[in-house]
C-alpha positions as CSV (number, residue, x, y, z in Angstrom):
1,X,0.0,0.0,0.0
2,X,2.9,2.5,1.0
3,X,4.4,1.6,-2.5
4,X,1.5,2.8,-4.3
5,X,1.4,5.9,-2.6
6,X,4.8,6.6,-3.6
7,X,4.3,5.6,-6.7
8,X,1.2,8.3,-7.0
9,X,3.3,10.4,-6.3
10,X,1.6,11.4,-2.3
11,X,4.7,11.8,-0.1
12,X,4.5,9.3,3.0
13,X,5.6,9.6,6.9
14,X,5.7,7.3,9.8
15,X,4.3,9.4,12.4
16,X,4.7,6.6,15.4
17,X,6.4,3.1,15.2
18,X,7.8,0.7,18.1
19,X,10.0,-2.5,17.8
20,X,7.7,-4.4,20.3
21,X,5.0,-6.7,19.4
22,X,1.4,-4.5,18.5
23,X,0.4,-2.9,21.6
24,X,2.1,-5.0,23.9
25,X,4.3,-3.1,26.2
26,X,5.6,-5.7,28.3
27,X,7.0,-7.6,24.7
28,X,10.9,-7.3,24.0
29,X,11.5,-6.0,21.3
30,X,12.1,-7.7,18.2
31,X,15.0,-6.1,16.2
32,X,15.4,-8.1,13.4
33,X,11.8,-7.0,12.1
34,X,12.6,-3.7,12.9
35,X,16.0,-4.0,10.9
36,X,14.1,-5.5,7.8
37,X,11.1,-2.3,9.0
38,X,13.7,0.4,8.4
39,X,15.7,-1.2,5.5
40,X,12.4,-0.5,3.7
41,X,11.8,2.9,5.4
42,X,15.5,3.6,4.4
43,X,15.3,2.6,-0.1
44,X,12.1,4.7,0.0
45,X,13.4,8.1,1.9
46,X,10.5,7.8,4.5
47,X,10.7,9.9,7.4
48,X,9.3,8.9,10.9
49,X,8.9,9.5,14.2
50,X,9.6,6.3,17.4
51,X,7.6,5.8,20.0
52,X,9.0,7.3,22.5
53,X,10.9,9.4,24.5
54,X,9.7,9.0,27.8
55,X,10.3,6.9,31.0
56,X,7.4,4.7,31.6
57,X,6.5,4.9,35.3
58,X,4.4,2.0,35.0
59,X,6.8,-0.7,37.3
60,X,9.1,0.6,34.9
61,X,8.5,-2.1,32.8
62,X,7.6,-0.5,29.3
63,X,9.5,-2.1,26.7
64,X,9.1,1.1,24.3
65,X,9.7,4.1,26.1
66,X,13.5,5.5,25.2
67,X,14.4,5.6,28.9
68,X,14.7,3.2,31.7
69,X,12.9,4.7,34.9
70,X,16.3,4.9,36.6
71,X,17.9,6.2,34.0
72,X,15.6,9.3,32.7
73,X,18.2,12.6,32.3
74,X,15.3,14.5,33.4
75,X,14.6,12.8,37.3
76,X,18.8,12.6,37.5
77,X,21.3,15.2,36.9
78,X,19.7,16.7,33.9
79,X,22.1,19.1,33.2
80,X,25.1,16.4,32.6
81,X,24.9,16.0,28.6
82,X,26.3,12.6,29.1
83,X,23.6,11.2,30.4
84,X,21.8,12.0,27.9
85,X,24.1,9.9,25.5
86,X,24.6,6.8,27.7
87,X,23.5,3.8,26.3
88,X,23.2,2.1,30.1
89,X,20.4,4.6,30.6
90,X,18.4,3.0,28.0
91,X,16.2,0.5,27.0
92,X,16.6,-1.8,24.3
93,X,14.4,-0.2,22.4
94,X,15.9,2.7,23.1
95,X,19.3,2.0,22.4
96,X,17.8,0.7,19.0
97,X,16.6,3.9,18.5
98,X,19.3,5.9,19.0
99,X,22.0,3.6,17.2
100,X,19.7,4.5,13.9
101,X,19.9,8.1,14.3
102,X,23.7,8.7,15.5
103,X,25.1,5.7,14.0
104,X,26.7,5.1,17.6
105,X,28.1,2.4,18.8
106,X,25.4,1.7,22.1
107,X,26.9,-1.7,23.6
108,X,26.3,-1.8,27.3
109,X,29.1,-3.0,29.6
110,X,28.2,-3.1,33.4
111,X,32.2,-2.4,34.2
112,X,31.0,0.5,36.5
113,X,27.6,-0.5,37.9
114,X,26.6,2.3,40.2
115,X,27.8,6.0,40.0
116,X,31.0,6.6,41.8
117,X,30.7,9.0,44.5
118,X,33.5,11.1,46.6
119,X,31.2,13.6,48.2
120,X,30.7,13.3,52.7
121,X,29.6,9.9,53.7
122,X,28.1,8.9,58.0
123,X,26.3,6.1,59.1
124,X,22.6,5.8,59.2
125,X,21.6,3.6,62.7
126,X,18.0,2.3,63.2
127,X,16.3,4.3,65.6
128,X,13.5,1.6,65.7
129,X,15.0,-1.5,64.8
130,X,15.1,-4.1,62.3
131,X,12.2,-5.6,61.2
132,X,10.3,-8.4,57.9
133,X,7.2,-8.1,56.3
134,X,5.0,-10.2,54.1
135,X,5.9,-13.2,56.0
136,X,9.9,-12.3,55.3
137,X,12.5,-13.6,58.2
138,X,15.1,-10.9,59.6
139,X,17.7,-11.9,61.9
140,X,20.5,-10.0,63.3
141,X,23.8,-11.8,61.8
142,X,26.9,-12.9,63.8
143,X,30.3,-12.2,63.3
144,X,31.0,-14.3,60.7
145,X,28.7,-12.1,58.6
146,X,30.3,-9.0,59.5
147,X,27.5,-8.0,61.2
148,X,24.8,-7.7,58.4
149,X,21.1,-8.5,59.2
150,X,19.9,-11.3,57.4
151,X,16.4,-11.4,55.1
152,X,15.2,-15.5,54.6
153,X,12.0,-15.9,52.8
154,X,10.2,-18.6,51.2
155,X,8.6,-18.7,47.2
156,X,5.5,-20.5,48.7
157,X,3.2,-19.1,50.7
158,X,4.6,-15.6,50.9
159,X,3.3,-12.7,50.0
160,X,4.5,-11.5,45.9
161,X,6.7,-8.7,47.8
162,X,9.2,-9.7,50.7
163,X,11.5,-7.6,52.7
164,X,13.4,-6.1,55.3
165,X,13.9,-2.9,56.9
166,X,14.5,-0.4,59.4
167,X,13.3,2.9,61.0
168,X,15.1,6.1,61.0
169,X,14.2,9.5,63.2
170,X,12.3,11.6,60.8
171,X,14.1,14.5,59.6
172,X,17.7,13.0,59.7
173,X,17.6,12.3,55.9
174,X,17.6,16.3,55.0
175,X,21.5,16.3,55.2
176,X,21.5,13.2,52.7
177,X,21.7,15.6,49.5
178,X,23.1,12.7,46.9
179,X,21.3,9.9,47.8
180,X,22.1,6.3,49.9
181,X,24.7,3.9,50.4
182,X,24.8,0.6,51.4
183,X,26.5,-3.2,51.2
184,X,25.1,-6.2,50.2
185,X,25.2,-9.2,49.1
186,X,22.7,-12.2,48.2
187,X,19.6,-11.8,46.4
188,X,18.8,-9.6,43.6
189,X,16.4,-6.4,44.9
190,X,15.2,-2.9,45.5
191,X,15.7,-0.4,48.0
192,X,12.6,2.0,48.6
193,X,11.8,4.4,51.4
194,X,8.9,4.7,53.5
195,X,7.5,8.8,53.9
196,X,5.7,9.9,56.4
197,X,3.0,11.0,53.9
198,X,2.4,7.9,52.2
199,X,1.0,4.5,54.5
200,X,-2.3,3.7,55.7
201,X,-4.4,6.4,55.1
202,X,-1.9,8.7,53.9
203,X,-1.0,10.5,50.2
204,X,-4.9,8.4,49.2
205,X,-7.6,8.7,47.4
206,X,-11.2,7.3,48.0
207,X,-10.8,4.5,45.7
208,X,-6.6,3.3,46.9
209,X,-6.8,4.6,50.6
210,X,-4.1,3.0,51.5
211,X,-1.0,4.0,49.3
212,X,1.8,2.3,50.3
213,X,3.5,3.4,46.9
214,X,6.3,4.5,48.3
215,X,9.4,5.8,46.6
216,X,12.0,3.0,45.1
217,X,15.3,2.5,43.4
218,X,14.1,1.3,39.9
219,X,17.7,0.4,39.3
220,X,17.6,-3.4,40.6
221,X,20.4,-4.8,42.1
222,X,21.8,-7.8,40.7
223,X,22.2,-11.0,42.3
224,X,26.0,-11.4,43.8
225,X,27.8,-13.9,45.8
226,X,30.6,-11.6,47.0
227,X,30.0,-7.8,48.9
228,X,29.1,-5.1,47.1
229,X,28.8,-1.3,47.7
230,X,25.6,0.6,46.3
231,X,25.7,4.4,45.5
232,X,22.5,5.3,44.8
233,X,21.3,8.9,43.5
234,X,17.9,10.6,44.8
235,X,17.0,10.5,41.3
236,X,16.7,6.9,40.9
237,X,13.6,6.5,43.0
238,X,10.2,6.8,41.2
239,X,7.0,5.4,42.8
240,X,5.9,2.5,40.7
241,X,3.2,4.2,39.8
242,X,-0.2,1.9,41.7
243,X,-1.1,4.7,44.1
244,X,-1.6,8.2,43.9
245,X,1.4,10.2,42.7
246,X,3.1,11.8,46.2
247,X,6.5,13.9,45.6
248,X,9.6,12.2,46.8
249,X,10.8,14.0,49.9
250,X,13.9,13.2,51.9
251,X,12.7,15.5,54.8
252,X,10.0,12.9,55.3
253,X,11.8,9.7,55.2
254,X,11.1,7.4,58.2
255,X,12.4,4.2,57.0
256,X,14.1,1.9,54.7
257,X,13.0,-1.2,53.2
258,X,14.9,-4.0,51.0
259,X,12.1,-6.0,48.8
260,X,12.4,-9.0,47.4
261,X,10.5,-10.5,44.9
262,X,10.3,-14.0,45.5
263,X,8.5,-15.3,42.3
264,X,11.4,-13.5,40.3
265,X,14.0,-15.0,42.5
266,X,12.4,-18.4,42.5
267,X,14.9,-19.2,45.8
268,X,13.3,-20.8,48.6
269,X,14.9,-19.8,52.7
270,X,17.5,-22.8,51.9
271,X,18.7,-21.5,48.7
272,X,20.2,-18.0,50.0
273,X,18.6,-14.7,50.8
274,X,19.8,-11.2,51.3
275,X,22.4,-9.3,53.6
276,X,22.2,-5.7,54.3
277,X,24.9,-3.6,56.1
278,X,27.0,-0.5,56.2
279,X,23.9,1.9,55.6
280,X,25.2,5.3,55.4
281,X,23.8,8.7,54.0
282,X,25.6,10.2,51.1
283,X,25.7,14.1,51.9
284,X,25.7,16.9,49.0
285,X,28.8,17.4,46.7
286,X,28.9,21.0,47.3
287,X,32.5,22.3,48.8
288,X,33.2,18.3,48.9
289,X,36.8,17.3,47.3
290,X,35.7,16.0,43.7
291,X,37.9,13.4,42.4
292,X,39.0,14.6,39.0
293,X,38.8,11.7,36.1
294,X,42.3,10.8,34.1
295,X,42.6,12.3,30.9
296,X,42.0,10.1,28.1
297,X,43.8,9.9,24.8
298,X,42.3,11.3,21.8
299,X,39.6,9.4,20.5
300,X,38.8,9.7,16.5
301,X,34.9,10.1,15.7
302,X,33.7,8.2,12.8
303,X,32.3,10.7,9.8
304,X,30.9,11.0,6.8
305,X,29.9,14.0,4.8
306,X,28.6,14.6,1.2
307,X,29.6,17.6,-0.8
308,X,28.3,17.2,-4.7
309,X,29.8,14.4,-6.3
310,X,32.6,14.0,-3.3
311,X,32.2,12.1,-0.7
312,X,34.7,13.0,2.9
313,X,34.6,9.7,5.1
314,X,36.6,9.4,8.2
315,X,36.9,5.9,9.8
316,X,37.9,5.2,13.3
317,X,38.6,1.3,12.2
318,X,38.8,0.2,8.8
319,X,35.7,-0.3,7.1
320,X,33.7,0.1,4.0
321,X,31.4,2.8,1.7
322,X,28.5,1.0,-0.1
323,X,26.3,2.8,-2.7
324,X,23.3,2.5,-3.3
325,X,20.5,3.7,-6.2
326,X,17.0,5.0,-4.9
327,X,15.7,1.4,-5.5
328,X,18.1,-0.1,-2.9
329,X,20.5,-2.1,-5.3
330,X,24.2,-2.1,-4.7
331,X,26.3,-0.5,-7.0
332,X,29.9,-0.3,-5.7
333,X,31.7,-1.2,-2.3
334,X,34.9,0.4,-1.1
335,X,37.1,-1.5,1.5
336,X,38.7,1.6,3.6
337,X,41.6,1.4,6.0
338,X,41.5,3.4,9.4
339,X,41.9,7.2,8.6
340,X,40.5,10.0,6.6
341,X,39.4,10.0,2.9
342,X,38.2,11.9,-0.2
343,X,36.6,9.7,-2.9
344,X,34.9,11.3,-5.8
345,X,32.0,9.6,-7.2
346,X,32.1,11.2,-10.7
347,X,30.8,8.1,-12.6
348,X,27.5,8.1,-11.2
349,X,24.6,9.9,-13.2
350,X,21.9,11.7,-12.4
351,X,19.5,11.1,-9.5
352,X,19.5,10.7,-5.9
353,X,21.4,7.6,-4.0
354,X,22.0,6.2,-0.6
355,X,25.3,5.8,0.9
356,X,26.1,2.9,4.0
357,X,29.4,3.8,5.5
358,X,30.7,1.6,8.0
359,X,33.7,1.5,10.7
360,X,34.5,-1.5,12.6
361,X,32.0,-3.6,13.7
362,X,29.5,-1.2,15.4
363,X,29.8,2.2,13.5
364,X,27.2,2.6,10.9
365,X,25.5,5.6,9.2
366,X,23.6,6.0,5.9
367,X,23.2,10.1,3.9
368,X,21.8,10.6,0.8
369,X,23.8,12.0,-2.2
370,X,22.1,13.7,-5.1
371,X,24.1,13.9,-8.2
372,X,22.6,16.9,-10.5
């Protein structure tokens, strides 16, 4: 159908397209048909728009919004132009997404999990005490735990959510202006924080009057054998979005609690658990000693530019320039080394064509070149 309309001469435009399956947000996506998608898009000089660039808020579990919750630029440190650039922030679909229109490399390493921090750090100490919900287990560790509280919970029986926590002297959180720290190790989990404005009765509505949404790290720890230290920024916790929406305020902050969910996990008390210790507050970076990062070696940016019938390509790897006519069949492929270079295309007639050049095995990016 889009053919004939082309062929008639009507100009076409994707106003909305997603890689997922129909409407279903919860599907991963399925690159491959979106490859074939914009291969076809691409031969026809379509223009569109992707769904979208947002951060779902629903359990943060949309497979087509461009940003993870954790990772939206706009709830974290908005005025860092990296993160607006970071792959890690992104979905799949996201990173899809951007790939097409940067030709950027957007592999994901986890080398540097958390965000470093070097800013005032004290202890936190329950002023209530430790305490499990939903049927959870916490126990005070000995020694040969270094002195972490334990969380054992069963997949049968128990409630979907498990988890540990503690009380804290409302107030004391105001002089926490990055965020919270903490050591772990065990299952994989969240974080969230219990406000004195959200509970039983509190932050409701006549139809959820008891909102218990309370602000969580959407950024889910992993599963690990061995300690590890979390950093996490104020940004990183969104309500997951079942009860009324109540602003995140660290003034208000009464507790902490480490959920589990013990579907997910699928690890019954004698399979393993969590441990929680070394809570501290991380205080605000302002007048704090900032450790400056090493200064890295030049790096050279892949390019490619058109200018009439010349074509300027600079190639951080070797690679390759592939032409193409208007109908998508391949004319001519150049093998490049690493390096800048002028080719002149002055054999090709008339008309319009597209142009693939590549560098290494990641760098990609397709411009148009009309010959006149």
């Amino acid at each position: 159908m889009i053919e004939n309309t082309l062929n008639a001469g009507i100009p076409v435009f994707v106003s909305e397209w997603g890689s997922g399956k129909g409407h279903d947000i919860y599907a991963p996506p399925n690159l491959a048909a979106a490859d074939k998608w914009h291969a076809f898009l691409d031969s026809n000089e379509i223009s569109w728009c992707a769904w979208a660039v947002a951060a779902s808020n629903f359990y943060g579990r949309s497979e087509l919004d461009f940003w993870q919750v954790w990772g939206n630029p706009m709830n974290y440190n908005y005025r860092d132009l990296s993160n607006w650039t970071d792959p890690s922030r992104m979905t799949t679909h996201g990173r899809y997404v951007y790939r097409l229109l940067t030709g950027r490399d957007t592999t994901v390493t986890q080398t540097s999990f958390w965000p470093e921090f070097n800013g005032p750090v004290s202890r936190i100490n329950a002023s209530g005490g430790w305490y499990s919900y939903h049927g959870a287990t916490s126990t005070a560790a000995n020694a040969f735990d270094d002195g972490a509280h334990r969380l054992t919970f069963t997949s049968s029986g128990a409630e979907h959510w498990v988890g540990m926590g503690f009380e804290v002297t409302r107030g004391r959180m105001t002089q926490c202006g990055y965020g919270i720290g903490y050591t772990y190790k065990g299952a994989s989990h969240s974080l969230q924080v219990r406000q004195s404005n959200l509970g039983q009765g509190k932050g409701s509505t006549p139809e959820n009057p008891n909102n218990f949404d309370y602000p969580m790290n959407h950024k889910i720890a992993p599963a690990v054998n061995d300690w590890t230290e979390v950093r996490i920024p104020w940004g990183y916790f969104w309500q997951r979005g079942f009860g009324e929406r109540v602003n995140r305020d660290s003034s208000l902050i009464i507790g902490f609690e480490w959920a589990i969910d013990a579907t997910i996990n699928g690890l019954s008390e004698s399979e393993g658990g969590l441990w929680i210790k070394d809570v501290v507050c991380l205080g605000d970076l302002s007048g704090a000693p900032v450790k400056r990062s090493p200064v890295k070696p030049e790096i050279i940016s892949p390019s490619v530019k058109v200018s009439g019938r010349t074509l300027q390509v600079r190639l951080a790897d070797s690679g390759k320039v592939e032409i193409f006519n208007i109908k998508g069949k391949k004319l001519r492929t150049l093998k490049l080394n690493q390096g800048d270079h002028v080719i002149n295309v002055k054999r090709l007639s008339r008309g319009t064509y597209i142009i693939n050049v590549t560098s290494g095995t990641s760098w990609k990016e397709s411009v148009k070149m009309v010959v006149k």
